[in-house]
C-alpha positions in Angstrom: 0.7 -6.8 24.1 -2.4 -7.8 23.1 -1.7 -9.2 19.3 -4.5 -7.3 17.5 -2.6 -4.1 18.3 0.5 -5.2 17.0 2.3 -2.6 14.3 1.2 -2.5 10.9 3.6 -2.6 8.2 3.5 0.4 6.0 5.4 -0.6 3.0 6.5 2.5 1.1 8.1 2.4 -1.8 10.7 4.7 -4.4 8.7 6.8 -6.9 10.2 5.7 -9.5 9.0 2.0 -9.3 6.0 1.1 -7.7 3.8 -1.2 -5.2 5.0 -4.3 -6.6 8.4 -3.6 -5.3 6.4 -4.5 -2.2 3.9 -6.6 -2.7 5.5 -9.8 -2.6 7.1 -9.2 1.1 3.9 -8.1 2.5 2.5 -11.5 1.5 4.9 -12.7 3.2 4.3 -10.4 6.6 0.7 -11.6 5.9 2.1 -15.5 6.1 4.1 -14.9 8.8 0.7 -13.2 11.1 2.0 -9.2 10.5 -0.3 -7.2 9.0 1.3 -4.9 6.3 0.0 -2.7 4.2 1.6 -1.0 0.9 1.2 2.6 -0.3 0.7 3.1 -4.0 3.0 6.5 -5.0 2.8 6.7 -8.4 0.8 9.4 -8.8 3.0 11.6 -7.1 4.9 12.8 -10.2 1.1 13.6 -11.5 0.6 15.8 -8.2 2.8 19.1 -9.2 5.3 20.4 -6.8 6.0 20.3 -4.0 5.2 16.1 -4.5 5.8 15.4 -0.9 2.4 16.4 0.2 1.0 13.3 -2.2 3.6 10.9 -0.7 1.9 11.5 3.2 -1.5 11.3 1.4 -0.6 7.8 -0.1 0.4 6.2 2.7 -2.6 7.7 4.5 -5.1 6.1 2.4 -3.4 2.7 2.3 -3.8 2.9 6.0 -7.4 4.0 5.9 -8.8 0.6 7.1 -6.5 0.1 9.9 -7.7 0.9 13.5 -5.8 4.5 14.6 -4.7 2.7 17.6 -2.7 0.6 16.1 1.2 1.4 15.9 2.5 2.1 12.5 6.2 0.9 11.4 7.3 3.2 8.2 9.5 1.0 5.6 11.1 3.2 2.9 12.9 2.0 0.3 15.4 3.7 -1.8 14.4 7.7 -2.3 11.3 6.9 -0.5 14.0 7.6 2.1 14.0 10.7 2.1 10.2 10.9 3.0 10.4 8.9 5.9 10.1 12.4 8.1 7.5 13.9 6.5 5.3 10.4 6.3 5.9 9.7 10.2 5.0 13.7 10.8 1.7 13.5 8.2 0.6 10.1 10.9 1.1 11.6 14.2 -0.8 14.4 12.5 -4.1 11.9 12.1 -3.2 10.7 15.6 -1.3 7.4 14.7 1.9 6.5 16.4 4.5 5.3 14.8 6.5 2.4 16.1 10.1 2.6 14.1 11.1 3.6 10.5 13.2 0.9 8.8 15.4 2.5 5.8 15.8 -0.2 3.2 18.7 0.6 0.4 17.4 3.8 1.0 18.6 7.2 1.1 18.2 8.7 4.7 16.9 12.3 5.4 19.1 15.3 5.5 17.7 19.1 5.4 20.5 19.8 2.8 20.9 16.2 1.2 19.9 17.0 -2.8 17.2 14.3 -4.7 20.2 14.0 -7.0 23.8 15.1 -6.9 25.0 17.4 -9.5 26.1 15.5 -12.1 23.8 12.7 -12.0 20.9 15.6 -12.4 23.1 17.3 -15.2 22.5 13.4 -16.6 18.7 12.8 -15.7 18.5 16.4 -17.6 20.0 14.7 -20.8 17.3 11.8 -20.4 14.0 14.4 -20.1 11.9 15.2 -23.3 10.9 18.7 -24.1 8.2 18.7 -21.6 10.6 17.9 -19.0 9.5 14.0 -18.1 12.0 11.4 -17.7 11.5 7.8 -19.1 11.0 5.1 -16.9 13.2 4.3 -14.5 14.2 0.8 -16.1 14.4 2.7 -19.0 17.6 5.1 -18.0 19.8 1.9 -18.2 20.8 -1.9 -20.7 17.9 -4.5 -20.3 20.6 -6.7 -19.5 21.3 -4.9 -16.3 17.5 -5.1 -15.4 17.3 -8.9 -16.2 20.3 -9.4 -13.9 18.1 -7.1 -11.5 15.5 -9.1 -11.9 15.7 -12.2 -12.6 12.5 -13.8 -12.9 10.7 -12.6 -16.0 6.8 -12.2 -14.7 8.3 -10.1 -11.5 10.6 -7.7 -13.8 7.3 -7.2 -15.8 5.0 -6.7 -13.5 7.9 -4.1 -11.9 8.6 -2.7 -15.2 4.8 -1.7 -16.4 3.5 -0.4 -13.4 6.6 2.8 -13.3 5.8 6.5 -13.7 7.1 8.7 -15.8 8.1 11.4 -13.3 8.9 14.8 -14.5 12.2 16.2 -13.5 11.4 18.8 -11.0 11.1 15.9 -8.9 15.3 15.9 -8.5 15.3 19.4 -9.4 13.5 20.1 -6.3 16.0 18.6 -4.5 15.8 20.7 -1.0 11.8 21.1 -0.8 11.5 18.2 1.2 10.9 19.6 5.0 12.3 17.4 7.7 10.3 17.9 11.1 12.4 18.3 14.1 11.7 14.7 15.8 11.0 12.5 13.2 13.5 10.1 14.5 12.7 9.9 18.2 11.9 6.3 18.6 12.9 3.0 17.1 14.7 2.7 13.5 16.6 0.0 11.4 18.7 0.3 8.0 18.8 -3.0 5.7 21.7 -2.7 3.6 21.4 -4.9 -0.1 24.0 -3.3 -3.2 27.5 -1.6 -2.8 25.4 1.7 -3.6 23.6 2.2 -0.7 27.1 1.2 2.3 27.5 5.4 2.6 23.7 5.3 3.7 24.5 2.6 6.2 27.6 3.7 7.4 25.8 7.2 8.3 22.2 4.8 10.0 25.7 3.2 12.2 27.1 6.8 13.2 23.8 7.8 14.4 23.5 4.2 16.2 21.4 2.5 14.7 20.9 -1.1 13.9 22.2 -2.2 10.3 21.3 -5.3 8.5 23.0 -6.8 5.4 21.5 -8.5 3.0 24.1 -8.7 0.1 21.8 -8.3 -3.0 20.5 -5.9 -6.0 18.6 -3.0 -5.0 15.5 -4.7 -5.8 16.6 -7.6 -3.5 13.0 -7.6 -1.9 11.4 -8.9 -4.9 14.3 -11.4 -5.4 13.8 -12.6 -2.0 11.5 -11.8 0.1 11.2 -14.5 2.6 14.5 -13.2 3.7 13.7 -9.4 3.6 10.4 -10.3 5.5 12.5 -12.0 8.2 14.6 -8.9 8.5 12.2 -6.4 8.3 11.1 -8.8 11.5 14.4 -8.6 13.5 14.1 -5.0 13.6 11.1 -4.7 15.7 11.4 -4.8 19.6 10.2 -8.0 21.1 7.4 -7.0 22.8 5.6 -5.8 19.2 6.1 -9.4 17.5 2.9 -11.6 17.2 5.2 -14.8 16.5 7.7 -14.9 19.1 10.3 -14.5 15.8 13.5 -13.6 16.9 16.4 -12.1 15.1 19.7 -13.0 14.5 
């Protein structure tokens, strides 16, 4: 394959953070001769429901300089997940293929699988003001646990002052989110970092898929990612790599 038609990268990440949950692996993509680009989602919460239509939309324009003939790979990470069907239907749509969908800590796709289970929403509920937003993300839990998150300080800021506030219909609209018949024909990966995310693996291995472990935080990307680059590299068939990289 001719190397200027290799995949592109689309880096997507969970609405509640934002594109510097990213950022630092597609630098290193960039370093290692992948092209990777990273959608920006935090306006979604700002879009009124349904918000899935804003997700596709995102990654569309972040993609808007990239030749159409060029393969995409979809990389969701944590609730970004579960848009991984509607983002790879909203690209064949424009007339882009897509090359795999790598699931990273994230929550896979399920027509009845709910934004939130019951008592965690009864929870997020508790955390909402009166006009039904939730605080930020880093905000529903101790500094401490964020610092040990995060280690480095200019990282956990940057991460920390670019979150939405979403509103709570978000998880309340917990079955909205259509999932096209076919979105998983083709090529897809799971990286595995905290304890949290082994049920989402454990169901990517049932439907025999490739799983990778990186033992980290959920944030493990921005902790290191050299090694999540690497990875996100294994997952790719061969005959898309620019670098002759191989896998372990």
């Amino acid at each position: 394959m001719d190397p200027a038609l290799g995949p592109v990268f689309a880096l997507v990440h969970s609405p509640l953070v934002g594109p510097a949950t990213w950022t630092p692996v597609a630098g290193r993509l960039a370093a290692r001769g992948h092209e990777a680009c990273v959608a920006d989602l935090t306006g979604l919460g700002a879009s009124g429901p349904p918000y899935w239509p804003a997700a596709v939309d995102a990654v569309r324009r972040a993609l808007a300089g990239v030749p159409e003939e060029r393969p995409v790979v979809v990389v969701a990470h944590s609730n970004a997940g579960r848009y991984v069907p509607v983002l790879c239907d909203g690209l064949a749509r424009t007339g882009r293929g897509v090359a795999g969908r790598i699931f990273v800590d994230a929550r896979l796709p399920g027509a009845d699988d709910p934004a939130a289970e019951a008592e965690f929403l009864d929870h997020l509920r508790t955390l909402a003001d009166p006009a039904g937003v939730l605080p930020r993300w880093t905000d529903w839990f101790p500094a401490a646990d964020l610092g040990a998150l995060i280690p480095d300080e200019r990282t956990r800021r940057a991460v920390v002052e670019e979150q939405p506030r979403l509103p709570l219909s978000c998880y309340e609209q917990s079955l909205s989110l259509p999932v096209p018949a076919g979105w998983d024909d083709g090529p897809a990966a799971y990286v595995l970092f905290s304890e949290a995310y082994e049920d989402q693996a454990r169901r990517a291995r049932e439907r025999g898929w490739p799983v990778y472990h990186l033992p980290g935080g959920h944030l493990h990307q921005v902790v290191a990612p050299d090694a999540v680059a690497d990875t996100l590299l294994s997952t790719v068939p061969a005959y898309h790599r620019r670098d002759g990289h191989r896998g372990a």
